[in-house]
C-alpha positions as CSV (number, residue, x, y, z in Angstrom):
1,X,-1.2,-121.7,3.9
2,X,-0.5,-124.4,1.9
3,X,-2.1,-128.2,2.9
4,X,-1.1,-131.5,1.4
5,X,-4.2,-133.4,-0.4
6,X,-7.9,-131.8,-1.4
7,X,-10.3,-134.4,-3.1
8,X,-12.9,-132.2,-5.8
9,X,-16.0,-134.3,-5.8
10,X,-17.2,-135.9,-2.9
11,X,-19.4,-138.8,-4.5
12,X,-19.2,-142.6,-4.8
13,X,-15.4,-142.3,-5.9
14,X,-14.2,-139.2,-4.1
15,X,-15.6,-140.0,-0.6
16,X,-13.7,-143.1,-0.4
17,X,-10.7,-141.6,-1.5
18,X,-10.6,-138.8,0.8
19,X,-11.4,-141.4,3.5
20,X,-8.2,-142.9,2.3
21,X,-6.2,-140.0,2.2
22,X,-7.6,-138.6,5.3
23,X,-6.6,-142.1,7.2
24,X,-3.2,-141.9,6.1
25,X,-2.9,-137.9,6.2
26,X,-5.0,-137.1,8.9
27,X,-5.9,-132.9,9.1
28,X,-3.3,-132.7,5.8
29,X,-6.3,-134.0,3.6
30,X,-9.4,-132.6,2.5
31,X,-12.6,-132.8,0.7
32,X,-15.2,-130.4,-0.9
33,X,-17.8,-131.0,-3.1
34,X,-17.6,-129.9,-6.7
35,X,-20.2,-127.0,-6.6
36,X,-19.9,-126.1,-3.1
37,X,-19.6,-122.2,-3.2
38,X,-19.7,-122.6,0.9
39,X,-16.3,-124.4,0.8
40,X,-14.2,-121.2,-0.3
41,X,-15.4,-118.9,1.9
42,X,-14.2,-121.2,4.6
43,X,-11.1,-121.9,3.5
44,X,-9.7,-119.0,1.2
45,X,-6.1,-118.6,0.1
46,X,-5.6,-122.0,0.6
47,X,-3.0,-123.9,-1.8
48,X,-2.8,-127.9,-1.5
49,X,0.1,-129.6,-3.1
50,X,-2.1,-132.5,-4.5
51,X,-5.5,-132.2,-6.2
52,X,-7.6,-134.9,-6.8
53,X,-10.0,-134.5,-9.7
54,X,-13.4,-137.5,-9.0
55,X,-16.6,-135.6,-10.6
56,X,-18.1,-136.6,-13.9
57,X,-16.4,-135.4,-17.0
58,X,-18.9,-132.8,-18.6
59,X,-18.6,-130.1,-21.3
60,X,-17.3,-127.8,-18.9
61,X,-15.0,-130.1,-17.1
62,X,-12.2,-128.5,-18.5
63,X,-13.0,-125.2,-17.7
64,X,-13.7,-126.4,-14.1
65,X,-10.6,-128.1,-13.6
66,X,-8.2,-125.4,-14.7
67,X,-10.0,-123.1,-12.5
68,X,-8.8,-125.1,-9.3
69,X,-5.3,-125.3,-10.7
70,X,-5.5,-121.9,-10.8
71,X,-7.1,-121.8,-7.8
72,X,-5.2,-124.2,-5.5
73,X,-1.9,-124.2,-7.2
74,X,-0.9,-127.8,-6.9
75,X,2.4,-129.7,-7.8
76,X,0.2,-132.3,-9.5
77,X,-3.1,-133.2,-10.4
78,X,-4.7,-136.7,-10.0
79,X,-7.9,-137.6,-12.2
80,X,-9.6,-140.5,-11.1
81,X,-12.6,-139.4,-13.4
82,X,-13.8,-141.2,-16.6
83,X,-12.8,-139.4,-19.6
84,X,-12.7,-139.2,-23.6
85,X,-9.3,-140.5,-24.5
86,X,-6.6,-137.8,-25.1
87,X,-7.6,-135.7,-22.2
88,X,-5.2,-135.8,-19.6
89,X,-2.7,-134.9,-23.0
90,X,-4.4,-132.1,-23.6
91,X,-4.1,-130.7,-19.8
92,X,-0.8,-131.5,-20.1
93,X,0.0,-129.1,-22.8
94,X,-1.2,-126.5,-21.3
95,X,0.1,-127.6,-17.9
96,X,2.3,-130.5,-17.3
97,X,1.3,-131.5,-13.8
98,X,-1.7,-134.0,-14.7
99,X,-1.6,-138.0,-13.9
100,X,-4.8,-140.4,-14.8
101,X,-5.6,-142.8,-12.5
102,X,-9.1,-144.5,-12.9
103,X,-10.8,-146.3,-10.5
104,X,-12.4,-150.3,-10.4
105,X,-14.8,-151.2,-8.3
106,X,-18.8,-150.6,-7.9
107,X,-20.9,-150.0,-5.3
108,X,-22.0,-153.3,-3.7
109,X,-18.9,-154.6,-3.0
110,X,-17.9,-151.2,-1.2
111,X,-15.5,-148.6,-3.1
112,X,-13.7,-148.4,-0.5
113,X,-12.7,-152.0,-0.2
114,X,-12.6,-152.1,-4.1
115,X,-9.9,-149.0,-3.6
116,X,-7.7,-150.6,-1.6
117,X,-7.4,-154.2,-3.3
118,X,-7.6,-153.1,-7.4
119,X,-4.5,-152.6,-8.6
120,X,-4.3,-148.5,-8.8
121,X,-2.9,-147.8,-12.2
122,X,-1.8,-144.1,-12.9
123,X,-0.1,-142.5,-15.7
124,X,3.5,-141.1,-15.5
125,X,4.5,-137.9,-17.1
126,X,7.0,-137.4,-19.3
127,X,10.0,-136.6,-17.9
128,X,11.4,-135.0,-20.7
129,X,8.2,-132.4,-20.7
130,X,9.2,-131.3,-17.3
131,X,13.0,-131.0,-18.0
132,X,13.4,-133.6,-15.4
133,X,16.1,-136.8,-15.1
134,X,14.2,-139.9,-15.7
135,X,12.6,-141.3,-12.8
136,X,13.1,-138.7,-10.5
137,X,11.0,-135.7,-9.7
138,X,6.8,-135.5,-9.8
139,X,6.5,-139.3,-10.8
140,X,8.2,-140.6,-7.7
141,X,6.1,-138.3,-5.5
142,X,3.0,-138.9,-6.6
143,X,3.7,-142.7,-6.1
144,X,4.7,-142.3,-2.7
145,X,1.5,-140.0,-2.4
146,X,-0.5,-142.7,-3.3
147,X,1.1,-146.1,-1.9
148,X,1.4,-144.6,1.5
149,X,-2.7,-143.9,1.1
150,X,-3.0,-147.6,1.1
151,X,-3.3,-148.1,-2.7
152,X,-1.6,-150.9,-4.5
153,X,-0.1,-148.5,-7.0
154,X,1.0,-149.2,-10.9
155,X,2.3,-146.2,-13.1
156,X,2.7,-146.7,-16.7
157,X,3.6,-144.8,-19.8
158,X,0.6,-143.6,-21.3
159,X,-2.4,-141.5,-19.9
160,X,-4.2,-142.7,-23.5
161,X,-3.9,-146.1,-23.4
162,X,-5.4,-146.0,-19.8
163,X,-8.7,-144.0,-21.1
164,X,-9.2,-146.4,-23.2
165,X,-8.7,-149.0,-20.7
166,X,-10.9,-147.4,-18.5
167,X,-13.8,-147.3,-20.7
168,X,-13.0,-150.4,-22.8
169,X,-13.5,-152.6,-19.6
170,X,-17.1,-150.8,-18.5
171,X,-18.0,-151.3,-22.9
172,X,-17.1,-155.4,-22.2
173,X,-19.6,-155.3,-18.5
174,X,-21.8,-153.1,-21.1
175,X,-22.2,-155.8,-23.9
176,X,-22.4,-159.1,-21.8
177,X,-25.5,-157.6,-19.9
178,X,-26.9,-156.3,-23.7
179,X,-26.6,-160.0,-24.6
180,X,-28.5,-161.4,-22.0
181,X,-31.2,-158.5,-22.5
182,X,-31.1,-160.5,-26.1
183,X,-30.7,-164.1,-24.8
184,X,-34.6,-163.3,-22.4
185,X,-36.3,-161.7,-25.6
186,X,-35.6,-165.0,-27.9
187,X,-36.6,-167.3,-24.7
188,X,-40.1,-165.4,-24.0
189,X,-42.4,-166.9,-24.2
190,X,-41.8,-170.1,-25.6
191,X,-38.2,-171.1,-24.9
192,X,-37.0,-173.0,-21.0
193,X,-35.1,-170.1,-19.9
194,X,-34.0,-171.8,-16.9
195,X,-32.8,-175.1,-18.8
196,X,-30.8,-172.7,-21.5
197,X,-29.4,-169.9,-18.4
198,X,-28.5,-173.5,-16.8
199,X,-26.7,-174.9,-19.5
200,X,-24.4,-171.6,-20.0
201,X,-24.1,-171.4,-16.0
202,X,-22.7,-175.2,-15.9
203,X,-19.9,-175.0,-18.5
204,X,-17.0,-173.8,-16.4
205,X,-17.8,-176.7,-13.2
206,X,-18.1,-179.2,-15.9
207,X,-15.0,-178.2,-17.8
208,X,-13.5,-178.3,-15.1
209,X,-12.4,-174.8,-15.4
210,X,-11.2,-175.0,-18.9
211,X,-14.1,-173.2,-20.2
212,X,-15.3,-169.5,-18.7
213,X,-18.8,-168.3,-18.9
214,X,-19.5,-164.8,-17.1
215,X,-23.0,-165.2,-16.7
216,X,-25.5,-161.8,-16.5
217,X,-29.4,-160.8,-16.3
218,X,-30.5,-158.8,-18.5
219,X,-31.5,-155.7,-16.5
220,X,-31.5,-152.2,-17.9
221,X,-28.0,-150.7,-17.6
222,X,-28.7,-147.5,-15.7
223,X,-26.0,-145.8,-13.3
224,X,-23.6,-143.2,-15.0
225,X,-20.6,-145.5,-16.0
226,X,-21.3,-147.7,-18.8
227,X,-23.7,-146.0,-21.0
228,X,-21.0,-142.9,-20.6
229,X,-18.4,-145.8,-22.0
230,X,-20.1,-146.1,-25.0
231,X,-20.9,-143.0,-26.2
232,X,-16.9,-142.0,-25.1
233,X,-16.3,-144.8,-27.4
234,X,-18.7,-144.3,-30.1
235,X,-17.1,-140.6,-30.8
236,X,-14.4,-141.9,-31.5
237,X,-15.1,-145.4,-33.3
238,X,-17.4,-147.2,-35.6
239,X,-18.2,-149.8,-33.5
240,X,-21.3,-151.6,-34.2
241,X,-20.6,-154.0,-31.4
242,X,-21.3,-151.1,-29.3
243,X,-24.2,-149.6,-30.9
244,X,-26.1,-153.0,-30.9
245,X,-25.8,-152.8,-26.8
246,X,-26.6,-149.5,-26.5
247,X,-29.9,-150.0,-28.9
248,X,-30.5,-152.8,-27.0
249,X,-30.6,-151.2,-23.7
250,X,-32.7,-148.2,-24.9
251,X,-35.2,-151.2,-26.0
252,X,-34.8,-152.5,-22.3
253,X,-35.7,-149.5,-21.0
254,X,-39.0,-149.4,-22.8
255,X,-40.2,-153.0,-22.5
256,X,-39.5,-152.4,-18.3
257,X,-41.7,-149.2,-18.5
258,X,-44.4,-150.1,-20.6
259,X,-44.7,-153.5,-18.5
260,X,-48.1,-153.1,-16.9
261,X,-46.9,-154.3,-13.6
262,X,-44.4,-151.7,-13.5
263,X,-47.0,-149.4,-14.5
264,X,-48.8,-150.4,-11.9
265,X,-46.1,-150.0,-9.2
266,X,-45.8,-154.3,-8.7
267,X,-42.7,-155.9,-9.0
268,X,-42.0,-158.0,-12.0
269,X,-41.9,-161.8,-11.9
């Protein structure tokens, strides 16, 4: 029996989009967690016309995704999943039914609110791969998939250039918050942190909005996005831009455990 939409992963980014899809789709959609051996046994023989790819790109995440195409059979294969550039090129040589999509957003303003209002880019495939007229075919119903799920969809021309975009923009979050982990260490102790944080915060009001200043703390950088951006970035590129963050956040790391009010399970002023 073959069903419309199944979302792999059921996390911080696949929840929300099976909500989505679920809302728009009703008893057509489904979700199941990435390592849920109970899932199958529930629903065997099952084939879903779109899959939905949203857990954490891994050494084996390759492996694992094949297996549900072979699985699940789908017409096409949505990745909302980080990845190393050149990935969703790869599936497609072997298989030319994969689209990258990655997802904006983070956790305090809702992902499910963040879902629905970022533009949704996703990657077309070639048309000339699949022996198909231009602009017909997959493409157009993998957009329709989509916008009718509520998302404010955008396909473009190349599944690379989004990777990179993808972990570009979490790299750029990544180095502001390094520099303001460098901005506290040269103000303690001796420097008015408040005066110099002040003066930054102060230059867009009083330029009128001429001159931008995104403004961080310099907190360690924990989570599973942007310290995954780097190192995606740094196998591919000499960047010591990106290095000089990282080190710097490994550095955080240690001053905020060795703190002796950490240590001693107090908050820090």
């Amino acid at each position: 029996m073959s069903k419309l939409a199944l979302v792999i992963g059921g996390g911080e980014i696949g929840t929300p989009i099976y909500e989505m899809l679920r809302d728009a789709y009703g008893k057509e959609a489904f979700c199941r967690d990435a390592e849920s051996p109970v899932w199958e046994s529930l629903f065997p023989g099952r084939s879903f016309a779109f899959l939905h790819i949203c857990f954490p790109q891994t050494v084996d995440w390759t492996k694992h995704v094949l297996g549900y195409v072979e699985k699940y059979k789908p017409k096409a294969v949505i990745i909302h999943s980080t990845l190393h550039p050149g990935t969703t090129e790869q599936l497609n040589e072997l298989c030319p039914i994969f689209y990258y999509s990655p997802v904006r957003g983070n956790i305090k303003d809702g992902m499910r609110w963040c879902l629905e209002r970022y533009m949704k880019y996703i990657s077309k495939l070639s048309s000339e791969r699949r022996g198909e007229p231009e602009g017909e075919g997959l493409d157009g119903m993998v957009y329709d998939h989509l916008a009718k799920a509520g998302f404010n969809v955008k396909m473009t021309e190349d599944s690379v250039s989004l990777e990179y975009a993808k972990i570009l923009d979490l790299c750029w979050y990544g180095i502001n918050i390094a520099f303001y982990q460098e901005l506290e260490r040269i103000c303690e102790p001796l420097l008015d942190y408040p005066t110099i944080r002040e003066f930054i915060e102060s230059t867009p009001t009083e330029s009128e909005g001429k001159v931008s200043r995104t403004v961080y703390y310099g907190g360690f950088i924990g989570g599973h996005c942007v310290v995954p951006a780097f190192e995606k970035l740094l196998a591919l590129h000499d960047v010591p831009m990106i290095k000089a963050a990282l080190e710097s956040n490994i550095k955080r790391e240690r001053e905020l455990t060795m703190n002796p009010e950490n240590l001693l399970g107090l908050d820090s002023v």
